[in-house]
N, C-alpha and C positions, 0 to 999 in steps of 0.2 A: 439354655436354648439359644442358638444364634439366628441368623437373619436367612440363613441358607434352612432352617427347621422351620421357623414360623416366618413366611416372610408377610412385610406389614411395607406401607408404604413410607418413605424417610420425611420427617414433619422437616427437617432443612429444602429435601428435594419439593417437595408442596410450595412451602412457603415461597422459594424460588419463583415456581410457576404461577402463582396467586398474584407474585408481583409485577407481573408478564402483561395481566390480565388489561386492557385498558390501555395500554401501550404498543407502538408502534415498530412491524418485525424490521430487522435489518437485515439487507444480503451483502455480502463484499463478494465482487469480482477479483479473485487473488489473483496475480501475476507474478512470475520468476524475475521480469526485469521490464523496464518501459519496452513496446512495443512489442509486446506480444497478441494488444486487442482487449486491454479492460475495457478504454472506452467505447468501443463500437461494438461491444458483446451487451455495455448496460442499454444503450442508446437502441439497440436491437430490439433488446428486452421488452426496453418500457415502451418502444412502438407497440410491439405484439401488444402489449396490455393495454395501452391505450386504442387500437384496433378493436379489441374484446369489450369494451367498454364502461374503465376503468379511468379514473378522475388523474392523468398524471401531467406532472408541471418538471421544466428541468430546472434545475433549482440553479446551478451551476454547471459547466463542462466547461476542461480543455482541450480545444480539437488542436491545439497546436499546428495550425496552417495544412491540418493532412485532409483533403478534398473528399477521402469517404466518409470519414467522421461529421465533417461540414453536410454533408449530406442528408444523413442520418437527424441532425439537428432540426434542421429545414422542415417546415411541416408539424413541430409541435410549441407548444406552448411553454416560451422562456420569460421565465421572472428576470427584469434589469436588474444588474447588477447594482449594487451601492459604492460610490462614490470617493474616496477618502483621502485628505490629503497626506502627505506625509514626507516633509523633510524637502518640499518643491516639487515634490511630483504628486502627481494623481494615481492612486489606487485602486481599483477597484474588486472587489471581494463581495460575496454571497449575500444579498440581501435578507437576513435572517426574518427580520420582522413582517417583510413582506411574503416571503413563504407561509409563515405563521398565518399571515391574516387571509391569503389561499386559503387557506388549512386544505388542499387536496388529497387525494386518496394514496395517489405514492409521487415521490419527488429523487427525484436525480441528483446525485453530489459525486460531484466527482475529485480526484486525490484525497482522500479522508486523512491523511499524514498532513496537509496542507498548513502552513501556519500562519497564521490571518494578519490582517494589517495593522499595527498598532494605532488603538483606538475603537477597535471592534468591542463587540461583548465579551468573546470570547478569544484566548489568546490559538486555539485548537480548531480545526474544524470539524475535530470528532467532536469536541465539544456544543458547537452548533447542531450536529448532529443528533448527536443524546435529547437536546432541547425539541428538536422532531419528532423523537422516537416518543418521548416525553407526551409529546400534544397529539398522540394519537396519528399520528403520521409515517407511513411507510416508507422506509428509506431505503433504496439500490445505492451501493457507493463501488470505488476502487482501491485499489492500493496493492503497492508491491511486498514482495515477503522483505527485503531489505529495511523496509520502515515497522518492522513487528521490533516492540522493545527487547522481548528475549530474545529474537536470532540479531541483534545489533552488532555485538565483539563477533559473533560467529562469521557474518559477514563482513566485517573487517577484517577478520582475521586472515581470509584468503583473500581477497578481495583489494587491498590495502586502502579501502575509501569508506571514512566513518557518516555514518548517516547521520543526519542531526535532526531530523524532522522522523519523530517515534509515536507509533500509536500504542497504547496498551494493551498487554493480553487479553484484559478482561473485552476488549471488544469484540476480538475474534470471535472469544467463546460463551457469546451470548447471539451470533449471527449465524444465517445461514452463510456457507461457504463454498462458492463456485471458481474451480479453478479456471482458468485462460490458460492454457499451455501451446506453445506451438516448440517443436524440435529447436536445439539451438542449431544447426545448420538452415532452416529458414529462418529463424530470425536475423541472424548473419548474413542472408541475402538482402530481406528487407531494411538492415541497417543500409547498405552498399548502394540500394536501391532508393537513398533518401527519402523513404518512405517515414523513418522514424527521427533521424535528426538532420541537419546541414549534411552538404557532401564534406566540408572543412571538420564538422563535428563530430562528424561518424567514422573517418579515418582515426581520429585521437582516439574516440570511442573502443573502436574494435583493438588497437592497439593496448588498451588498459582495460577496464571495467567489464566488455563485452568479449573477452576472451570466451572462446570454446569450452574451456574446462572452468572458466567461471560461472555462466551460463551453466552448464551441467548440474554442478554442485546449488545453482539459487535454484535449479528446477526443483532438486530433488525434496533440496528443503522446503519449497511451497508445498510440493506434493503430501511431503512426512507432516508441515505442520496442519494442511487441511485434514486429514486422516488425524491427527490429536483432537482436533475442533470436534469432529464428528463424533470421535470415542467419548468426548467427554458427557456431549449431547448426549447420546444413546442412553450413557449411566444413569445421568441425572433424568431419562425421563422413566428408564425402566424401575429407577430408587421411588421416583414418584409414586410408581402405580402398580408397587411392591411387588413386583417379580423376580424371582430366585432364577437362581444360574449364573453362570460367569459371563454370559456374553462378551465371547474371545470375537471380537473385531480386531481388537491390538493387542497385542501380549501386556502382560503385566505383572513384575517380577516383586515377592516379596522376600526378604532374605529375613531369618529369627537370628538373635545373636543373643547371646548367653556369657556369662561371666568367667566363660574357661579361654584360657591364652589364645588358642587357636582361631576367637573369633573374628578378628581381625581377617584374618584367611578367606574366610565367608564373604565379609565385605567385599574384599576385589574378585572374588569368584563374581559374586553378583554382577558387578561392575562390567565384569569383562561379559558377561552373559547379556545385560542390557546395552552395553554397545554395539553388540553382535547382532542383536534384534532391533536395536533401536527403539527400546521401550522404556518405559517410563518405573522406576525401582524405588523401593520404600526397606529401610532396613526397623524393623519390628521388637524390641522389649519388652519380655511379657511379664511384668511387676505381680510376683506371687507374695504369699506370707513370708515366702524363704527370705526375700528381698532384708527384710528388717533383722534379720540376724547374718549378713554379707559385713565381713570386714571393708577398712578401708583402702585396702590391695582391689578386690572384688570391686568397690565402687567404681575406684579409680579406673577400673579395668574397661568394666563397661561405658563410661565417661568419653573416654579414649575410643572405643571401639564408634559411637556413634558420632562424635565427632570425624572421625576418617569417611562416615559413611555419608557424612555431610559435606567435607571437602573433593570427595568425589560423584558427590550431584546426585545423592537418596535426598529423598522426604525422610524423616526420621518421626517415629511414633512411641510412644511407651502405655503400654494397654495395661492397666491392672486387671486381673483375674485370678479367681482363686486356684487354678490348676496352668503350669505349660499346655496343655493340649488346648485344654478349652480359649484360650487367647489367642492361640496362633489361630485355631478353626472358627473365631467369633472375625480375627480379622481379617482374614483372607475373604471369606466370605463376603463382607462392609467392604472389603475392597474389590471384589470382583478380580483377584488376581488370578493369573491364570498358571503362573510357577512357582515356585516355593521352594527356597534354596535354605536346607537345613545340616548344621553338622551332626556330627555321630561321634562321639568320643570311648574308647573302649571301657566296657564295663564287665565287674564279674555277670559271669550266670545267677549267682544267687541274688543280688544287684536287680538285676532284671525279671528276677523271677517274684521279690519283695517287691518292686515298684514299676514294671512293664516299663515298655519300648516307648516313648513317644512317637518316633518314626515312625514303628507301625501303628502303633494308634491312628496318626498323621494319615498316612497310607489307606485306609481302611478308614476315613473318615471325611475326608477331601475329595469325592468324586471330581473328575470333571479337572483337577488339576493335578500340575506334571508334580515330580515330586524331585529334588534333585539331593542326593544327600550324600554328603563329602566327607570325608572321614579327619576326624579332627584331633591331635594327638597332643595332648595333656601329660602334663607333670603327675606323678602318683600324688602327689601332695596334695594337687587341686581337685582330683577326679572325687575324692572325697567330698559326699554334700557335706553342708554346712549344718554341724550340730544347734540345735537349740541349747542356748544357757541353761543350764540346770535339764538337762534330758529327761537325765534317771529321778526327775524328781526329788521336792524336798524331805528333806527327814522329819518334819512335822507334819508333810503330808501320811508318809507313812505311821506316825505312833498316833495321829487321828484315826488311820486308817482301821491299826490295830484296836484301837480302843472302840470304836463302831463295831468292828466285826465282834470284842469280848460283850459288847453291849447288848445287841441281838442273840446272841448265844446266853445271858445270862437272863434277856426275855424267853427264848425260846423254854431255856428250861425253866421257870416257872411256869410257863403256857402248856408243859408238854402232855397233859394228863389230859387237854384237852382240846389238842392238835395234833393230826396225824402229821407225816413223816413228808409228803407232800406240801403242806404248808408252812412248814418249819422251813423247806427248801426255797420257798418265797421269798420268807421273812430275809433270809441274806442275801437275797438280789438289794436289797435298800443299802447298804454298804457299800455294795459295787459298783451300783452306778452314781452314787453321791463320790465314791471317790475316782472315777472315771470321768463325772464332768464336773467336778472341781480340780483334778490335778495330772488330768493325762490320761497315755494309754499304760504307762508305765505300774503308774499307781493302782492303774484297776485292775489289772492280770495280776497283781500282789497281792489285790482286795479279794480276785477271783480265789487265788489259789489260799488263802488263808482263810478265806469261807467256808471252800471245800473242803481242808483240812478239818474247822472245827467241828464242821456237817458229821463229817466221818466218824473223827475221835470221839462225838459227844451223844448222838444221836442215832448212828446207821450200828444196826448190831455186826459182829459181839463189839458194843461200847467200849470206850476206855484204851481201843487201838485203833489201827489207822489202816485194816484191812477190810475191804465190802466183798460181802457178800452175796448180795443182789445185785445181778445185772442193771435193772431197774436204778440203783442208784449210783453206778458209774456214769449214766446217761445224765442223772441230775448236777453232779460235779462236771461234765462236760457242758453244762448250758450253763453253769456259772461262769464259764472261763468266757463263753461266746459271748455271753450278755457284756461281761468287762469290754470285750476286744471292741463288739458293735456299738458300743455308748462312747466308747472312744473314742472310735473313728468320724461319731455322727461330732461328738462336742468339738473334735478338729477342725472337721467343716465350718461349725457354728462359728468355733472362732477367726476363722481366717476370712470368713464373712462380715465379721465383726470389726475384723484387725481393716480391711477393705473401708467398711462402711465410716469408722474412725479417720482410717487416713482421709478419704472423701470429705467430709464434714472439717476436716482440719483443715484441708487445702478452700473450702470454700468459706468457710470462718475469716480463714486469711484476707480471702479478697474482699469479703464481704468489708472488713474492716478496711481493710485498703481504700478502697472504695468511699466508706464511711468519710476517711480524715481527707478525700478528695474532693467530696462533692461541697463541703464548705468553702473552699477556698476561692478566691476574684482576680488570682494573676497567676499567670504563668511561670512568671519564679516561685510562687508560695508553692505552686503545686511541683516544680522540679525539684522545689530541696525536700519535700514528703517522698515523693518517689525516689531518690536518690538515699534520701535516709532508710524507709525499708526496703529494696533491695537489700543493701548493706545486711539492714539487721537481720533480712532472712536467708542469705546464702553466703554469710562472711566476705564479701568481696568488698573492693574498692567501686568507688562508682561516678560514671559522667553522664552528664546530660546535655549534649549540644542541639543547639535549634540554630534554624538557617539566619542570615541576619537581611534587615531588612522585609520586603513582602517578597513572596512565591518561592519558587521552591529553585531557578539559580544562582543564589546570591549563597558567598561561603558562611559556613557551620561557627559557630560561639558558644563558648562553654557557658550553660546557664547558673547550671550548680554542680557541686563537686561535694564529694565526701571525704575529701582529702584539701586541706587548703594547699599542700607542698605538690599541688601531683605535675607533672611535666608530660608535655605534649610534643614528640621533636618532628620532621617532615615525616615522615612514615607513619607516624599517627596521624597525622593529622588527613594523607591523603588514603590510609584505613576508613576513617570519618567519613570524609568526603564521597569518595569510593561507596562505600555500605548507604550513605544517604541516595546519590545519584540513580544506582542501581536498584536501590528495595531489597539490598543482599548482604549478609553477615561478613565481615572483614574483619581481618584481623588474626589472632592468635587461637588457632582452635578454628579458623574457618579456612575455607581455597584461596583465600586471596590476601598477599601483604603481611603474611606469616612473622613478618620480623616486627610486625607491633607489637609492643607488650600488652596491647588492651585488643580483645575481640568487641568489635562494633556493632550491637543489634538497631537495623533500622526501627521506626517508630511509622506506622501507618495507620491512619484513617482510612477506608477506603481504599481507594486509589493516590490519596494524598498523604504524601510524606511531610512529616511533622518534627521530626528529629531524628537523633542520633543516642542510644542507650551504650555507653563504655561503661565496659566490667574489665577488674582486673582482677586474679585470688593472688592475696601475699603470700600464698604458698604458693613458691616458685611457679606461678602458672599452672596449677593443677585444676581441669577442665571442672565444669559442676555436672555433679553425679545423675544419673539418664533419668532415676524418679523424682528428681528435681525441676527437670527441664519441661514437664509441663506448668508447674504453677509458673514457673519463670515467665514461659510465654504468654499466659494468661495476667501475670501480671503486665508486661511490655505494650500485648493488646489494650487492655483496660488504659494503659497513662497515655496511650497514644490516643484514644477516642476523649478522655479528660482535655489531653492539650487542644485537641480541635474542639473541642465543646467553650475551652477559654477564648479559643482564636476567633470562633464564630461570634462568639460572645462582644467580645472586642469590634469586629465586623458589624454587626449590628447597632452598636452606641455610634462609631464612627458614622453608619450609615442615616442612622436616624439624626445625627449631628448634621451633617450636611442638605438633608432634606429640612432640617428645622429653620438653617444659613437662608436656605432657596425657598421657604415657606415666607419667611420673614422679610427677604430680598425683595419677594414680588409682594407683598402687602406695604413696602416701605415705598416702590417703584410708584405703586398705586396712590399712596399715600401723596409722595412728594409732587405726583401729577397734579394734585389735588390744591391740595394744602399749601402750595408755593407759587403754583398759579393763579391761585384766587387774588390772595392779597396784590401777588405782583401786579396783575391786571389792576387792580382797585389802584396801587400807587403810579402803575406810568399812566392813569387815565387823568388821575390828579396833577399831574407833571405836565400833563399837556396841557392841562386846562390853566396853567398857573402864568403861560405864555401869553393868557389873556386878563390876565389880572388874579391875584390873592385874594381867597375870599375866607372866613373863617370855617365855614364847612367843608374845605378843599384841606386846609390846615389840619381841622382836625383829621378826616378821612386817611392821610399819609402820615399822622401821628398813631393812629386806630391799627392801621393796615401796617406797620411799619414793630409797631407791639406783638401783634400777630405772628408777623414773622421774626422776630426775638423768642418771642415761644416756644416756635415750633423748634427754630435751632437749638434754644436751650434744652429742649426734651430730649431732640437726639442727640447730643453730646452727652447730655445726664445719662439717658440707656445705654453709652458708649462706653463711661466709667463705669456703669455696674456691671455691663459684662465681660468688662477687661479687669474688673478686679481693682482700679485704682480711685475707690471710694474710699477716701480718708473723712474722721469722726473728729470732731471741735466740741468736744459736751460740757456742756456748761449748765446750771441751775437754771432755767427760764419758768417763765410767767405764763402762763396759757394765755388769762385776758390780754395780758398785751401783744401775743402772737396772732388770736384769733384776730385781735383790732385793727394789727399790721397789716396781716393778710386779706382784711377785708377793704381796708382802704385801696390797697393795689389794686383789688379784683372789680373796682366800680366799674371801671367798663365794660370787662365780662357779662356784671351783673344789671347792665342798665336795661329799663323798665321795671325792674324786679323789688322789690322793696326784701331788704336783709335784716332779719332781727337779729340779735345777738343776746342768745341766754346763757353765759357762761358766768357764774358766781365769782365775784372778786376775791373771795376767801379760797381759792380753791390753791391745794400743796402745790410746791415749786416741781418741777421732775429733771430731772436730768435728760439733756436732749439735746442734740446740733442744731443751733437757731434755723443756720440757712437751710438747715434739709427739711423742718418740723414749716419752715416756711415756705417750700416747694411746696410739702403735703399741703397743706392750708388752700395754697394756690390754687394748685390742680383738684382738690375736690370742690371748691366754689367758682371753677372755668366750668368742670362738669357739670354744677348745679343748673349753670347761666346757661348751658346749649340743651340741656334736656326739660328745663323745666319749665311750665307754660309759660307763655308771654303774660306779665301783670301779676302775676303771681309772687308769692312771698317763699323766701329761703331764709331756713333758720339753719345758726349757730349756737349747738346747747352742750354745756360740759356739767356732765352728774359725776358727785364723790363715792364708790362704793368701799367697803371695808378692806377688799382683795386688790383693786384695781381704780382706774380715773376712765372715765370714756368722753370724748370729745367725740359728737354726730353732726354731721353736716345734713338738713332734709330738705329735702324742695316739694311743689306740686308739679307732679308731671305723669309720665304714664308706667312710672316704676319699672322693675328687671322682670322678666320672664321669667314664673316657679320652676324654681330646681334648676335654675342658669344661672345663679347670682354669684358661683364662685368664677365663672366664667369670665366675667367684667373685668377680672385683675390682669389676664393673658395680653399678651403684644397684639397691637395691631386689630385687637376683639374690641370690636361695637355692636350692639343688643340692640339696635333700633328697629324698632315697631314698623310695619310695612305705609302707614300713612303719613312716617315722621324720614326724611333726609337730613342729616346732622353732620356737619363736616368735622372732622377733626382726624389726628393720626392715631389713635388708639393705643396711645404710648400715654397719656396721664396716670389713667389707673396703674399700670403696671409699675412706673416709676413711683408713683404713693406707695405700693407695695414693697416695693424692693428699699426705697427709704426707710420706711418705719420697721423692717425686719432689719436692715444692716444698725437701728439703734434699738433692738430689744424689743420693737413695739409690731403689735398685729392690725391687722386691718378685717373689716366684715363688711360686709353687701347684703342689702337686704331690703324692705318696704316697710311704708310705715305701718304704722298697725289698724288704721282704717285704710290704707289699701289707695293714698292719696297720691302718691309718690314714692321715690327712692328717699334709700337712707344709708349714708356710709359712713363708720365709725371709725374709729383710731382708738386705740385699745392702749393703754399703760399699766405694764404691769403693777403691782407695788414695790417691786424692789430698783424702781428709776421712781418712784416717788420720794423728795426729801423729805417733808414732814408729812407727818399724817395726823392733822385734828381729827377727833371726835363728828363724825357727823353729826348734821343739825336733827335727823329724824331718831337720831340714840343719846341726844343727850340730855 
């Protein structure tokens, strides 16, 4: 049942519109060539709408000094522009964020091809665009048919002036599309009339670009590509909301091609039929069971044929179905084609009388479309289908066969005394169709007729011959033979259902795995030598993988991985590459363009963004891959192309979150050093001045105090400066705890002054292996933090317990402890946990440096409270394998 029997609505075409939903519509004012009136057609527009009373802002216009467009301007509401410098000069370009934060009902942009100032958000101003359309915002734009990226070479071509500022297809055909046209003899006035450029300008102008007959030719092609935009719209909404018919707006040519010489022929008929109409052509292989029994003459043939259909600018498809008719009528139909160009190759009568016409099947099944059918003349060689291996079936099929049929015959006659002649005739239907759907149709007309035989010989009087005598049971040996032929025909079906559903499941097995050995991988090269290895492995080919180098998409192509270490790339490949990436279009060998490459070039796209470059080569002499290959191909191409953007984005994201981390830490450092460097400096030039009046010992000490302070704080940021540049070198040596904790507490007296410090660490405790000066940092900075957090008068203890696993050294104070379930917070840069009643200066870099110490020597750090809940408590963890000796605890021995 195709799409024209049941029609249903397309879940592609839905989902399409679903995505619509919430987002903001777009119109382009098309024009054949500047001044024909985009801008004063939009500027028109959004009057009217803004009259009607409609929310609209101009987001942008170029009135290019012409006094009506100025006019037009006058009277509504313009967002300023944004500012930007670049290179000595002042630019100015579309204030994106300012529109945004409008957020109006519809906004004006005018040249949509426009390309922004370097420095902007976006390097496109479709791109800006999208980000409108995005936020719920209606957008009126313009733009000439010369800046569409498909008619690009087109209009070079006659034209001999390359555009370089290109919008994408996809945005035409997701907007509405309003032509601008004016005759090119007025616009030819208006140019003269310096309406449109300088009178100096418009002379060069009409002289090149604006010729008569160039003008003609951009008209026609806005006209033709607005009429595509529209057709495409129509389909996609009528596919939505499942209505059958062709809806002939535009013609729409499909050609079927088949594995006989002549198909070839087909193709340029098509060709020449769709440049006559100027419509858009698809050549169609319709993958039956026969497929799997095609030599590789036949492959190759078909190969070649879709190939030609593609360097003469078809879409190319390969539909599996279990019959030629029903494929061409499933897709003609899914495609709304309105003609259908098929060949005819001469066939017996008997030929056609055994297996009918396609044509007229075609014919008598295609309402509503033309039918075009060319006569196509074949070699006798090839007009021959293609036998199946083993047709006539096996010869164990048949002596199973026999031996089932002696088998029922030697039940029947034991049974017969008490079965009549009617259900004897039953009993060898079970033969028949056991071996009709185990081995054919071949086998079961054998089954049939050697049933019927033994019916007759054994059973039908007079017995023991092989003449009937009842009408009655001529009719019964005639429904043996039927029942063979119909169980045949059905287990044919079954299997070419089967053969279908198989190859399906194998092609999606494939990607499934494909996929599989993708989605592990963390770099762009791991994931280019997988894809480059199965290609390889599943279509015998050689294989390259070139990505652009650098960021975006002009910078030239580098081979990422290869499947060849020897392979050789000379200029014509390389601008195959080049070529196939810029464009989003197959080059190369087997494609339209750059033929003398030994390698055809598949681009690699995400989206709208292009991501690489797929080169395939066959060691056989260039022989194309075969047309029921070339889907999984391209579903594998699509899959590695959404991979590499999934690594890129991937990439994008650590980069970005890398730089936010820079600017997070920048401005907590800014705040920091405001802080933190001013205090003391104040404290020591206050002491400097006063020393002008005499040395006192509390001035002394105060700029000895203030002066330690800032040795501190320098040394911290230097210290975070090594750990995160990597150049922290380790000096380990056996050290002594007690006399580290003792070292470190004697430095920290001033820290700790009013504070009284116990120290509980057992003299007997193992030596461990440790960088004195880093275990002495740690020391440092966890009893500076005890001294600024912990009440004033208060006691800070130093305690080291021996466990069986491990050594723990705790530093605890009295103060108002971490905040539950923030405690692993305190280690982070620049993070201070201070209670709203308590202001505690410092840079918020101790903890983190204690953390990043004692991990670059093996050792952990914890955060936590005490256990009545009096204060903090921060540990220093040793494992036992930096422990040197390990006594016996004193509570185990």
């Amino acid at each position: 049942m195709t799409a024209a029997d049941d029609p249903r609505p397309d879940p592609d075409a839905l989902l399409r519109a679903a995505a619509q939903e919430g987002r903001g519509r777009l119109k382009i004012f098309l024009g054949a060539a500047p001044g024909v009136g985009k801008t004063f057609e939009m500027l028109s527009e959004g009057a009217a709408r803004r009259r009607d009373g409609t929310d609209v802002v101009v987001a942008v216009v170029e009135t290019h000094g012409r006094v009506e467009t100025e006019a037009l301007v006058r009277g509504q509401e313009v967002i300023p522009r944004r500012a930007i410098a670049y290179e000595g000069r002042t630019l100015h370009e579309m204030d994106l964020d300012a529109v945004l934060a409008r957020a109006p009902r519809l906004a004006l942009v005018d040249e949509l091809a426009h390309t922004n100032a370097p420095g902007s958000r976006h390097p496109k101003r479709y791109q800006d665009v999208e980000e409108l359309l995005a936020a719920g915002i209606n957008v009126y734009t313009t733009v000439n048919i010369q800046h569409v990226e498909s008619l690009n070479d087109v209009v070079a071509g006659f034209t001999r002036v390359r555009v370089r500022e290109t919008v994408s297809d996809r945005i035409l055909e997701a907007a509405e599309i309003e032509v601008v046209d004016i005759p090119p003899d007025e616009l030819i006035e208006r140019l003269k009339a310096g309406k449109v450029y300088l009178p100096q300008e418009a002379t060069r102008a009409l002289a090149h670009f604006f010729s008569k007959p160039n003008l003609s030719a951009l008209r026609e092609l806005a006209l033709r590509r607005a009429a595509q935009a529209v057709d495409a719209q129509m389909l996609d909404h009528v596919r939505a909301i499942g209505v059958s018919g062709t809806w002939a707006g535009g013609e729409r040519i499909v050609v079927a091609v088949s594995e006989l010489p002549g198909a070839d022929e087909l193709v340029r008929a098509a060709k020449r039929a769709a440049d006559a109409l100027r419509a858009p052509w698809t050549a169609v292989f319709i993958e039956t069971p026969r497929v799997a029994h095609f030599g590789d003459a036949q492959h190759t043939r078909i190969a070649r044929t879709m190939t030609l259909a593609t360097q003469l600018g078809a879409s190319v498809a390969t539909v599996p179905a279990t019959s030629v008719t029903e494929g061409i009528r499933t897709f003609v139909a899914d495609a709304r084609a309105t003609q259908l160009i098929l060949g005819k190759s001469k066939r017996s009568r008997w030929f056609e009388l055994r297996h009918g016409s396609v044509v007229d099947r075609l014919v008598r099944e295609t309402p509503g479309v033309a039918v075009h059918v060319l006569p196509v003349e074949a070699p006798a060689a090839t007009v021959r289908e293609p036998q199946r291996r083993g047709g006539w079936g096996s010869p164990y099929g048949y002596l199973l066969t026999l031996f089932g049929v002696a088998l029922v015959t030697a039940a029947a006659g034991a049974l017969f005394h008490i079965l009549d002649l009617g259900n004897v005739a039953l009993l060898y239907l079970l033969p028949v169709m056991a071996a009709a759907s185990l081995f054919g149709l071949r086998t079961g007309l054998f089954a049939g007729i050697a049933s019927s035989l033994a019916y007759n010989f054994f059973f039908l009087p007079p017995t023991g011959t092989l003449s009937v005598n009842n009408p009655e049971n001529v009719v019964s040996i005639f429904v043996l033979l039927g029942v063979a032929a119909a169980t045949s025909q059905l287990t044919s079906r079954v299997r070419a259902q089967a053969d279908m559903a198989a190859a399906s499941a194998r092609a999606n097995a494939t990607l499934a795995g494909f996929l599989h050995r993708l989605t592990a991988v963390k770099t762009a090269a791991e994931a280019a030598r997988i894809i480059a290895d199965d290609v390889r492995r599943l279509f015998d080919v050689e294989v390259l993988l070139l990505t652009p180098e650098g960021s975006g998409d002009g910078g030239g192509l580098s081979v990422l991985a290869a499947t060849r270490p020897d392979y050789r790339l000379d200029t014509v490949d390389m601008a195959a590459a080049q070529w196939a990436f810029d464009n989003a279009t197959a080059a190369g060998r087997g494609s339209g363009t750059l033929t003398a490459s030994e390698w055809l070039f598949q681009p690699l796209r995400a989206g709208e963004r292009r991501v690489g470059v797929l080169g395939i080569a066959d060691a056989d002499a260039g022989a194309p891959i075969r047309a029921d290959r070339r889907p999984l191909l391209a579903s594998l191409i699509d899959q590695a192309a959404l991979v590499l953007e999934r690594l890129r984005l991937e990439a994008e994201i650590r980069d970005v979150e890398s730089v936010r981390t820079r600017d997070r830490l920048r401005t907590a450092l800014l705040s920091s050093v405001s802080h933190d460097l001013r205090t003391p400096l104040t404290a020591v030039m206050a002491a400097a001045a006063e020393l002008h009046h005499g040395a006192t010992p509390e001035l002394i000490a105060t700029i000895e105090t203030e002066a330690q302070r800032l040795n501190r704080f320098v040394a911290n940021l230097l210290d975070m400066a090594r750990i995160e540049a990597g150049a922290l070198t380790l000096a380990v040596e056996a050290t002594d705890l007690s006399d580290a904790v003792a070292g470190a507490a004697h430095d920290a007296r001033r820290a700790l002054h009013g504070r009284a410090v116990r120290l509980d660490v057992p003299p007997d405790l193992p030596l461990v292996r440790a960088d004195p000066q880093l275990l002495h940092h740690i020391l440092l900075n966890l009893l500076d933090n005890a001294g600024r957090y912990g009440d004033a008068g208060s006691e800070v203890v130093v305690e080291g317990r021996h466990r069986l696993d491990r050594l723990c050294l705790s530093v605890l104070d009295r103060g108002p402890g971490l905040p539950p379930g923030r405690e692993g917070e305190v280690f982070e840069m620049f993070r201070r946990l201070e209670g709203s009643d308590r202001v505690v200066g410092g840079t918020g870099l101790g903890l983190a440096i204690v953390k990043a110490f004692a991990e670059a020597m093996g050792m952990t750090v914890e955060a936590g409270n005490r256990p009545d809940g009096s204060g903090a408590s921060f540990s220093l963890i040793v494992p036992r394998a930096l422990i040197v000796r390990d006594p016996v605890p004193e509570e185990l021995a």
